[in-house]
N, C-alpha and C positions, 0 to 999 in steps of 0.2 A: 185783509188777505195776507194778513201776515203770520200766519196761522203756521205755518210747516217753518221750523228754521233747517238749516243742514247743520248738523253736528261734524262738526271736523274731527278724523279717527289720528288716536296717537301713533305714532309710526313704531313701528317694534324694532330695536336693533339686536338682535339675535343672529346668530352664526344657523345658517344649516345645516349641521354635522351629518347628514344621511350619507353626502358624496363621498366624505372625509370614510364612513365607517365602509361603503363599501369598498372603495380604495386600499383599505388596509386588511380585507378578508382576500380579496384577489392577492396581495403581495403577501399574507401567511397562508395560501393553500399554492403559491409557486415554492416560498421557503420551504414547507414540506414536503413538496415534492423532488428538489434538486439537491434536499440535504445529502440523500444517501447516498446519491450520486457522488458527489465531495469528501465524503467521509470514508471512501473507497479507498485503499492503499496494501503496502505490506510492509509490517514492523520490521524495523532491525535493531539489533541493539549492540550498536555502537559502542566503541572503547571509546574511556573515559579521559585514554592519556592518549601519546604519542604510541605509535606502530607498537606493540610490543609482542616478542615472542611468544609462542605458545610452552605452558612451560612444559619440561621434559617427563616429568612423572603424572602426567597426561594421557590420556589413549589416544593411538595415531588418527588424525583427522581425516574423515572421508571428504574428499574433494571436487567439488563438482565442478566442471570444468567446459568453458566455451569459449571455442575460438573463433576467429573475424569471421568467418562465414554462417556460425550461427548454430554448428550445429553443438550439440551437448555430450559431455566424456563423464562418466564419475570413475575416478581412482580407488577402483575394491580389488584385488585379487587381481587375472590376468588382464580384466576388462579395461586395460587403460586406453589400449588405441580403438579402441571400435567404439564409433558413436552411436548412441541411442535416441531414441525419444523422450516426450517429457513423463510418457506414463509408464514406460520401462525406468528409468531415471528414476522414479518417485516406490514404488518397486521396492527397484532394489537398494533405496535408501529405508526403507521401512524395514527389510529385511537383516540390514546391517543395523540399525538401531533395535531391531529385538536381541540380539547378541551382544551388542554394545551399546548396550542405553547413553551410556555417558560419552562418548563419543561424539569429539568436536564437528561442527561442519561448516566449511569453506567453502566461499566460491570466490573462484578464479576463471575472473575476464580478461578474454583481449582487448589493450585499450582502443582496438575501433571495431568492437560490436556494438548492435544497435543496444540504446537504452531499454528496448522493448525486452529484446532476448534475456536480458538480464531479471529483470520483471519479471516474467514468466516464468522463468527457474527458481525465483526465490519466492513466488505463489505455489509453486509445483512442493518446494520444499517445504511450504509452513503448512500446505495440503498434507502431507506425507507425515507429518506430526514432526518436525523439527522446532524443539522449543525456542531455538536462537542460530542467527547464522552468521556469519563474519566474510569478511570480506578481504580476501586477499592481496595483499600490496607489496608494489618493490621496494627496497630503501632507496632513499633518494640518493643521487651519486656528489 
């Protein structure tokens, strides 16, 4: 009756990778999904050096302008003290860049408005087709 032996089975050392590959389809469809999110912003483009003037043989720069409470001014014609909105703002910077294509454009913050308002203005501005905007500063004393 010795008839049946048990065959003893090799043991397999091999890795699972099924947990490993789903693990890594869930973390590439959150990547894609939070990219755009992140990749969110508004260009500026920065001088290269210290502050420097705008030069004189230049066309006068339209200025958009917000003060500590947030609300928003552009510097065209008589419209300096009355403030506007951002789609009046946007407006009447399109209407000054059809007459003045080359015309520089600034903005000038009060240094305690929110970081947000500023944002806003310079999306409002790259909406309105301003190819670059600068950014207004004091010299230092």
């Amino acid at each position: 009756m010795h008839g049946y032996q048990r065959r003893r089975r090799k043991r397999v050392a091999e890795i699972n990778v099924v947990p490993y590959i789903d693990v890594m389809l869930v973390l590439l469809i959150i990547f894609m999904a939070t990219a755009p999110v992140i990749t969110q912003g508004v260009k500026v483009d920065l001088p290269q050096a210290q502050a420097e003037m705008l030069p004189e043989d230049s066309e006068k720069p339209l200025v958009a302008s917000i003060d500590a409470e947030g609300r928003y001014f552009l510097d065209v014609g008589d419209s300096r003290d009355e403030a506007v909105d951002l789609l009046e703002l946007a407006s009447m910077v399109q209407n000054q860049l059809r007459t003045t294509p080359e015309a520089p454009v600034v903005v000038k913050g009060d240094a305690n408005v929110r970081y947000d308002a500023v944002i806003q203005l310079m999306a409002t501005l790259k909406a309105a087709g301003v190819p670059s905007v600068g950014l207004m500063t004091q010299p230092e004393q």
